[in-house]
C-alpha positions in Angstrom: -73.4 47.6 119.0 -74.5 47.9 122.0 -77.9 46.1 123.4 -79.0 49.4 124.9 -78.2 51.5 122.6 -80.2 49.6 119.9 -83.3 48.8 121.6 -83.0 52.7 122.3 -83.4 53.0 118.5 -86.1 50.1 118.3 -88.2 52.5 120.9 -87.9 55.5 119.1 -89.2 53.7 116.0 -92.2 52.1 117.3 -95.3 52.4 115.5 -97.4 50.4 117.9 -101.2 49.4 116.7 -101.8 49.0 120.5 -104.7 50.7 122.1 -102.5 51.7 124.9 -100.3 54.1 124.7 -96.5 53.2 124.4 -94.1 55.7 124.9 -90.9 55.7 125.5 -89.3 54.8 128.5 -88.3 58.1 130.0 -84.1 58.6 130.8 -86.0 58.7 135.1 -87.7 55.2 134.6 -85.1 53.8 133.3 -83.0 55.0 135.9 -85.2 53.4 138.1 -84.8 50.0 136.2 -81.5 50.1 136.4 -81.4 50.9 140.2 -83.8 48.1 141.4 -81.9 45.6 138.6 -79.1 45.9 140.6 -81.4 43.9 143.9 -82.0 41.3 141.6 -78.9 38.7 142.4 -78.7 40.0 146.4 -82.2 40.5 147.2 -85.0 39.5 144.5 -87.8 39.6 146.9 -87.4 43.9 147.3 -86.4 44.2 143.3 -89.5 42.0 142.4 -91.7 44.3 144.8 -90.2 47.2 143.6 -90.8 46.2 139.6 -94.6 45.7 141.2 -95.0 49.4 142.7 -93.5 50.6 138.8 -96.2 48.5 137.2 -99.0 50.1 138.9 -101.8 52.4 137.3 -101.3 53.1 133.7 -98.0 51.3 133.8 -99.5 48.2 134.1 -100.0 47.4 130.6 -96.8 49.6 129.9 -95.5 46.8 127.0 -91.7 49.1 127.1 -92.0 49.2 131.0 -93.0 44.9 131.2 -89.9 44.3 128.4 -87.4 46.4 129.8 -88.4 44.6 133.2 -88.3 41.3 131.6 -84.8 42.5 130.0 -83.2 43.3 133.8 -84.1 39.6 135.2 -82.7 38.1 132.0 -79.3 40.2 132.0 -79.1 38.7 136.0 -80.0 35.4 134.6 -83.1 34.9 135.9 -85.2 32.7 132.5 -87.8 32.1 134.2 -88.8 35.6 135.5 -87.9 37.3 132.0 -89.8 34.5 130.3 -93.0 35.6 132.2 -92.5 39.7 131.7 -92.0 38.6 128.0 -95.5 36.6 127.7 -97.4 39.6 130.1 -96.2 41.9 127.5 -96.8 39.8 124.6 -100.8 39.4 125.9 -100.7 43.3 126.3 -100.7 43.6 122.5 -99.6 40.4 120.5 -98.5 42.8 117.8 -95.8 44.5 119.4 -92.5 43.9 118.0 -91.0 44.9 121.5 -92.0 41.9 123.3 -90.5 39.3 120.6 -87.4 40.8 120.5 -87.1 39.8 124.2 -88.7 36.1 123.6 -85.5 36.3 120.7 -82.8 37.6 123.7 -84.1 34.3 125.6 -83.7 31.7 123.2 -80.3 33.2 122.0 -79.1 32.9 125.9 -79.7 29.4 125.5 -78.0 29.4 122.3 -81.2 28.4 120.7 -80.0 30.6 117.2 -83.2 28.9 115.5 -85.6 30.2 117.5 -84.2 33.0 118.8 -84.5 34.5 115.2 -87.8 32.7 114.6 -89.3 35.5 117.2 -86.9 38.4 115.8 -88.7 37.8 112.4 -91.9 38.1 114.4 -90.6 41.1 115.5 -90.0 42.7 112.3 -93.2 41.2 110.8 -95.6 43.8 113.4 -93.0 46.4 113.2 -91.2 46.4 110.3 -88.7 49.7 111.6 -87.3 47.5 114.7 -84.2 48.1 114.0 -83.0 45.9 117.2 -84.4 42.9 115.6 -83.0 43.2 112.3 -79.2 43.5 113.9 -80.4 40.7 116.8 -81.1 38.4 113.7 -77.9 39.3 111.7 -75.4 39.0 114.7 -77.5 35.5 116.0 -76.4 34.2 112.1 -73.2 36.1 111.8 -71.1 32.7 113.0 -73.4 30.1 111.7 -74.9 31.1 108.4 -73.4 34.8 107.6 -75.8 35.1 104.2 -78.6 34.8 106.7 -76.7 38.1 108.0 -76.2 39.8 105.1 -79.9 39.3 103.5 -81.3 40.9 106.6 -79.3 43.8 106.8 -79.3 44.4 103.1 -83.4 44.2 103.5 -82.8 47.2 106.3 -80.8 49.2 104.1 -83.6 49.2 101.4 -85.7 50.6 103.5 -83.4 53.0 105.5 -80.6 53.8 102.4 -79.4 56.6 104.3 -79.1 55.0 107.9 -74.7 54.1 108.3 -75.2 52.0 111.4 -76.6 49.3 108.7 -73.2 49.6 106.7 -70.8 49.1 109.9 -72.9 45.6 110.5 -73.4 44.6 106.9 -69.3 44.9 106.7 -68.8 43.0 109.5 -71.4 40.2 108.1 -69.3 39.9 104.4 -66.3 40.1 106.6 -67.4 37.0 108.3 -68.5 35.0 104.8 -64.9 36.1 103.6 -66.3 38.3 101.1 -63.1 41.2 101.6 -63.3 43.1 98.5 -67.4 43.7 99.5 -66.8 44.2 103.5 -64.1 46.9 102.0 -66.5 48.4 99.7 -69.5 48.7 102.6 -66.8 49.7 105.1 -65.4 52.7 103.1 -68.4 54.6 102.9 -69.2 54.0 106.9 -65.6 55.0 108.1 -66.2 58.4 105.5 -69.6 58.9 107.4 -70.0 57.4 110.8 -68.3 58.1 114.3 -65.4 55.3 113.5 -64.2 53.9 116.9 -61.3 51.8 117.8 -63.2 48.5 116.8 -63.9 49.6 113.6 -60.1 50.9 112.9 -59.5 47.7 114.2 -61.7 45.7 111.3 -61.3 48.8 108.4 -57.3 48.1 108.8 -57.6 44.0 108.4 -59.9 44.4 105.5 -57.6 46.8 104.0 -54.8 44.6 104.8 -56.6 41.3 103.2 -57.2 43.2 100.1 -53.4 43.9 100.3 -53.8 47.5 100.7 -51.0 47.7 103.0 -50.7 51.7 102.6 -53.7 52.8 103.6 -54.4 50.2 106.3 -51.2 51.1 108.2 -53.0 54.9 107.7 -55.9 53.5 109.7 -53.6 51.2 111.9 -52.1 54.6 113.4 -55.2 56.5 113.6 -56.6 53.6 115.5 -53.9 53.6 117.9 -53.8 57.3 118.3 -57.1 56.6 119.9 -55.8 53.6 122.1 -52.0 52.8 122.3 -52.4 49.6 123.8 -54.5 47.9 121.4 -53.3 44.4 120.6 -55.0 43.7 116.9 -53.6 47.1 115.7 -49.9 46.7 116.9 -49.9 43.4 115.1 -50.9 44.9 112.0 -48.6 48.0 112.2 -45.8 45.3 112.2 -47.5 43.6 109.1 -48.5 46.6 107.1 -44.7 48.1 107.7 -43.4 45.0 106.2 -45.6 44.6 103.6 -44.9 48.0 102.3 -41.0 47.5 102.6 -40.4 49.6 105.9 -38.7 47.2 107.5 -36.9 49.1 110.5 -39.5 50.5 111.3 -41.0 47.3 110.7 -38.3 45.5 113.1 -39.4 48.8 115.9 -43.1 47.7 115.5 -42.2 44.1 116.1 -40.5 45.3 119.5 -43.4 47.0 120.8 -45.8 44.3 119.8 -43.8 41.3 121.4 -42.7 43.9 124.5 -44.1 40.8 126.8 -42.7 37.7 126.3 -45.3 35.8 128.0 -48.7 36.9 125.8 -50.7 34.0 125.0 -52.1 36.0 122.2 -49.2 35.7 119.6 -49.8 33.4 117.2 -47.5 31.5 114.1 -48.0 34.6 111.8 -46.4 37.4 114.2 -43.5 35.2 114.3 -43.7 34.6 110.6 -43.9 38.5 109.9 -41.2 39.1 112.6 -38.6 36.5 110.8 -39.2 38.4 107.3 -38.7 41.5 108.7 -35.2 40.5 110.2 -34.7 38.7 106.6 -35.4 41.3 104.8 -33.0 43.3 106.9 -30.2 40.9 106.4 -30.0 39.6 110.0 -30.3 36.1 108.9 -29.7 34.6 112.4 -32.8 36.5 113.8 -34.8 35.9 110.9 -34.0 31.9 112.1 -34.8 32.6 115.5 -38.3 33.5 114.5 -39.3 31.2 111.7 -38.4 28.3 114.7 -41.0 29.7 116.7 -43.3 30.2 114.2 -43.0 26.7 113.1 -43.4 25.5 116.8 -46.7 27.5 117.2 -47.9 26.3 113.9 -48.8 23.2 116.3 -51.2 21.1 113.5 -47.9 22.2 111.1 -50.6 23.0 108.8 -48.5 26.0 107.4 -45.4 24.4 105.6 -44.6 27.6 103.8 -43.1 29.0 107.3 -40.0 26.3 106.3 -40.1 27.5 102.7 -39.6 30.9 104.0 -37.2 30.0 106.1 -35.1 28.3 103.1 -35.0 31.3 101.3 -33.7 33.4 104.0 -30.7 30.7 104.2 -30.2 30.5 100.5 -30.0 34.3 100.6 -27.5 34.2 102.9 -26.0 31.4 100.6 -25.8 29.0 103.2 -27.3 26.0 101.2 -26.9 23.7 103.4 -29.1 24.8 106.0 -31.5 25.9 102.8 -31.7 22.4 101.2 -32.8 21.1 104.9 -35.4 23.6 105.6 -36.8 23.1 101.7 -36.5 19.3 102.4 -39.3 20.3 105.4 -41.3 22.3 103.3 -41.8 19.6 100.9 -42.4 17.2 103.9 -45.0 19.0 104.8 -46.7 19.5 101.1 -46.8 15.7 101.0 -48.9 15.5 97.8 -49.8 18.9 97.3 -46.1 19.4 96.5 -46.3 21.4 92.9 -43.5 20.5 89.7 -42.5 23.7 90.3 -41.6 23.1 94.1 -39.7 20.2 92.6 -37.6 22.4 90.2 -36.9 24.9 93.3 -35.4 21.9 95.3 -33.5 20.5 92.8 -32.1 24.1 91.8 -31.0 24.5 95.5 -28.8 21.0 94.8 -27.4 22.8 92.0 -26.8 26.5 93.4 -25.2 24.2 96.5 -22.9 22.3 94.3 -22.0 26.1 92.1 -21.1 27.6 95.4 -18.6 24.7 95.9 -16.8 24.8 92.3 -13.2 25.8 93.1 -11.7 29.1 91.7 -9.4 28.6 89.2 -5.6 29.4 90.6 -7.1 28.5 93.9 -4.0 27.7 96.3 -5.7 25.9 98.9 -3.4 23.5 100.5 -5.3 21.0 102.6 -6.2 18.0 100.2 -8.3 16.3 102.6 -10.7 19.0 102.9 -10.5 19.8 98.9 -11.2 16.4 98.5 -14.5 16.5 101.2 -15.5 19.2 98.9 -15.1 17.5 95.9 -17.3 14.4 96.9 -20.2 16.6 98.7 -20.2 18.8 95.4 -20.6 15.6 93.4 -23.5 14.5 95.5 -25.3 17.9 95.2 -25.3 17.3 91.8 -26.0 13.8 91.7 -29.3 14.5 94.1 -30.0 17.7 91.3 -29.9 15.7 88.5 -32.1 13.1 90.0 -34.6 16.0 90.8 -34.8 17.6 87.7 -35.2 14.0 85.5 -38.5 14.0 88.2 -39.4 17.4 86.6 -38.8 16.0 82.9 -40.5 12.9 83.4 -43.9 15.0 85.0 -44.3 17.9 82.6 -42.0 16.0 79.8 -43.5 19.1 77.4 -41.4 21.6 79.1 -37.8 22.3 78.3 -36.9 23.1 81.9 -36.3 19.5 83.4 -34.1 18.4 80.6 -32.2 21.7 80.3 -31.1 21.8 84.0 -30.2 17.9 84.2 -28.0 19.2 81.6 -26.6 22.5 82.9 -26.2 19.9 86.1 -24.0 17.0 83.5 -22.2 19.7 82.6 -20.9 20.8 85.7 -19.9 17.1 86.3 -17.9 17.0 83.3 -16.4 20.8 83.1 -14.1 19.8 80.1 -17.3 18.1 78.2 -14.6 14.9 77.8 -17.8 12.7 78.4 -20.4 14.3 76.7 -22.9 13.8 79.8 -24.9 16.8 79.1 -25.0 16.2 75.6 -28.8 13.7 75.5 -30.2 16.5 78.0 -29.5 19.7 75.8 -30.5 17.7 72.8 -33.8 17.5 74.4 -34.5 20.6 75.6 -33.3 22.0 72.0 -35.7 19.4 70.6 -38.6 21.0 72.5 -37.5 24.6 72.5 -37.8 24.8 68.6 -41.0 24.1 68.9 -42.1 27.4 70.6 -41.7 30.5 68.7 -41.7 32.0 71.6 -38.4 30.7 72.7 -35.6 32.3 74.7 -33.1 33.4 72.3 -30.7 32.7 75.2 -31.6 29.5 76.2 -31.5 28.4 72.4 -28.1 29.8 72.0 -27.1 27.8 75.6 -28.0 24.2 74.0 -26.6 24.5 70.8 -23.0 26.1 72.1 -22.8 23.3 74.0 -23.8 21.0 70.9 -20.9 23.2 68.9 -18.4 22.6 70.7 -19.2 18.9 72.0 -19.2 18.0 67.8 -15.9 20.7 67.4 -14.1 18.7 70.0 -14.9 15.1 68.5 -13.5 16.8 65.2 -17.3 16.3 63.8 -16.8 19.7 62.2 -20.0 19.7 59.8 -22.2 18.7 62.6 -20.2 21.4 64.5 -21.4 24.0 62.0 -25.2 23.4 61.5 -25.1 24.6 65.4 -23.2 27.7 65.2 -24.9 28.7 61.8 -28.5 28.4 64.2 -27.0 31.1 66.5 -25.6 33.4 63.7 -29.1 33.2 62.4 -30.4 33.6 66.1 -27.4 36.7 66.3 -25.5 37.5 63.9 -23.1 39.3 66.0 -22.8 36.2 67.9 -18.8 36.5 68.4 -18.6 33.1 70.0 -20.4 31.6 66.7 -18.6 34.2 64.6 -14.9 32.9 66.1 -15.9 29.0 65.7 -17.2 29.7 62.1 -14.0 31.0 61.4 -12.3 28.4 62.7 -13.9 26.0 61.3 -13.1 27.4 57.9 -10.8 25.2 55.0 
């Protein structure tokens, strides 16, 4: 808030225990002030004479007259001569809040927070309804210690519960400490009751949109820019708030607007980010990879390997594995040792999906061996690289099926006809773990032990062949693959 407009309210409070009288500064004298302030910089000898003719008679130990003078040489940077106007109208009366409150505006130029709100607590202690020193303290802390912040307002709006200035600040302060879900809750009652402005649009919206109420933030996003169309923080977040909420044309319409010049300093790794998911989630792939490459390249510090991740999915979407393997390969780069089991798994499922999308269709009439045979050896080596992921994923959680059942979905693939038996040690395991969880997928059961079937059927170990196929029937009954074996295997 304004400086003037607060230490308007600080006046009007003022229950000074002066013998002097201390009214207001009229809307004329302050006219005045603001006509000789403007001398200060070109000529201070006629502002300082002029500030002496204002002073005379009863305005001489005028403690609002001697700040607000004090005030004017400080906003034109003159310490020295606001330092003096704030110790004359400190030994006017020594318990007028007024005059600390300026002593606090000097230290804080100097960027002396400390004692800056060492003298706004003076303030407060001889005049306990200044508001101007209670926000002066909360906005000195706001980027150093926001609790400081927040325990002042809050001891402001105990004393003045129905005042909703206090709520717009004490939002901003738990903004600032990260605490969302409170900034939301103080905000929603100000925006309900105050005079909102484009500012506070501005921080309502990214609140909302931190506590992922994309819907009603993109409300506020356009009643924001209804008030100013130009506004930078609140075209960003149109884009982000249409995506989140699945409008993505619109979505791809907002991004247009918001990157309109090319040549803004002020777009950082996110817009891109948002922009590439928009055009992904639009199926235009090649845009989408336009946008995640600049979003990596203004994630400078690459503190943000997730952009790649993103990026991977986009391209495995598209099924173009290949380019999804490399980006994943970047992500986990960038993880280093924060890389999770379950970021392992995803990579070594991309190996797989790569080597699927490779397995030739049966009747296929392709005619160039060469490139059949390319295919074949680049399939194998997906599969060799997948299987070496996913005995990583065993051998780290070796109490979960997953790593030993996709090492043998992967055997499998290598030996389709099941002649070698590679998958065989790797469904055994996963089976060996599975019936240990009640819980079990009936489906995944029913995977390892058709496998098992038919490996046993096919090396004419027909009782060992049965005790699988009897645990589906007793998985499902109507099992028809189970059902036709049983019969089968029958005298």
């Amino acid at each position: 808030m304004k400086t003037r407009v607060l230490s308007a309210f600080c006046l009007s409070f003022l229950l000074s225990a002066s013998l002097y009288a201390q009214e207001p500064l009229t809307p004329d004298m302050t006219k005045q002030i603001d006509k000789i302030a403007a001398m200060i910089k070109d000529n201070p000898d006629a502002a300082e004479d002029a500030f002496d003719e204002l002073l005379k008679g009863k305005n001489k130990k005028n403690v609002s007259l001697l700040v607000a003078i004090g005030k004017a040489y400080l906003d034109n940077g003159k310490m020295d001569a606001a330092k003096e106007y704030a110790e004359r109208a400190r030994k006017v009366d020594s318990k007028n809040g007024e005059s600390y409150v300026l002593q606090g505006d000097i230290a804080l130029s100097v960027k002396d927070v400390g004692t800056a709100c060492g003298y706004y607590e003076q303030a407060i202690l001889f005049d306990e309804d200044c508001y101007d020193a209670y926000y002066k303290y909360a906005n000195a802390y706001i980027g150093v210690n926001p609790q400081l912040s927040v325990n002042m307002l809050l001891k402001l709006k105990e004393k003045h519960p129905t005042e909703i200035r206090v709520d717009r600040e004490l939002a901003n302060a738990y903004y600032q400490m990260g605490s969302y879900g409170k900034a939301k809750q103080v905000f929603d009652e100000y925006m309900q009751k105050g005079n909102p402005d484009v500012q506070d649009y501005s921080r309502y919206s990214m609140l909302l949109y931190l506590n992922k109420d994309y819907a009603q933030s993109l409300d506020m996003v356009n009643k924001g820019l209804a008030m100013e169309a130009d506004n930078h923080l609140l075209k960003r977040l149109k884009m982000y708030d249409l995506y989140e909420t699945k409008a993505y044309t619109e979505g791809i319409q907002a991004s247009d607007v918001f990157f309109a010049d090319p040549n803004n300093p002020d777009y950082v790794y996110m817009d891109y980010l948002y922009r590439g998911r928009l055009y992904a989630a639009n199926n235009e792939v090649d845009k989408a990879m336009v946008e995640f490459d600049k979003a990596m390249k203004a994630d400078e510090k690459s503190e943000h390997p997730e952009i790649a991740k993103e990026a991977s999915e986009a391209q495995q979407k598209a099924q173009n594995y290949p380019e999804a393997i490399r980006f994943y390969q970047l992500y986990l780069d960038g993880m280093k040792d924060k890389a999770e089991v379950t970021d392992l798994f995803m990579f070594g499922r991309l190996y797989y999906m790569a080597a699927g999308a490779m397995t030739p269709t049966p009747g296929d009439s392709t005619t160039n061996q060469s490139v059949a045979a390319v295919d074949t050896i680049q399939r194998k080596a997906y599969l060799m690289e997948a299987d070496t992921i996913f005995a990583q994923v065993a051998e780290r959680v070796p109490d979960n099926y997953l790593g030993n059942f996709w090492r043998a979905r992967t055997n499998a693939m290598l030996d389709p006809e099941t002649t070698m038996g590679l998958a065989k040690p790797y469904y055994e395991k996963a089976l060996a773990i599975l019936e240990q969880n009640p819980k079990a997928s009936k489906n995944v059961l029913i995977e390892c032990e058709s496998y098992l079937g038919y490996y046993y059927f096919l090396k004419e170990e027909y009782e060992q062949s049965k005790v699988y196929w009897e645990k589906i029937l007793a998985i499902d009954p109507e099992n028809p693959t189970a059902k036709q074996a049983m019969e089968g295997l029958k005298p």
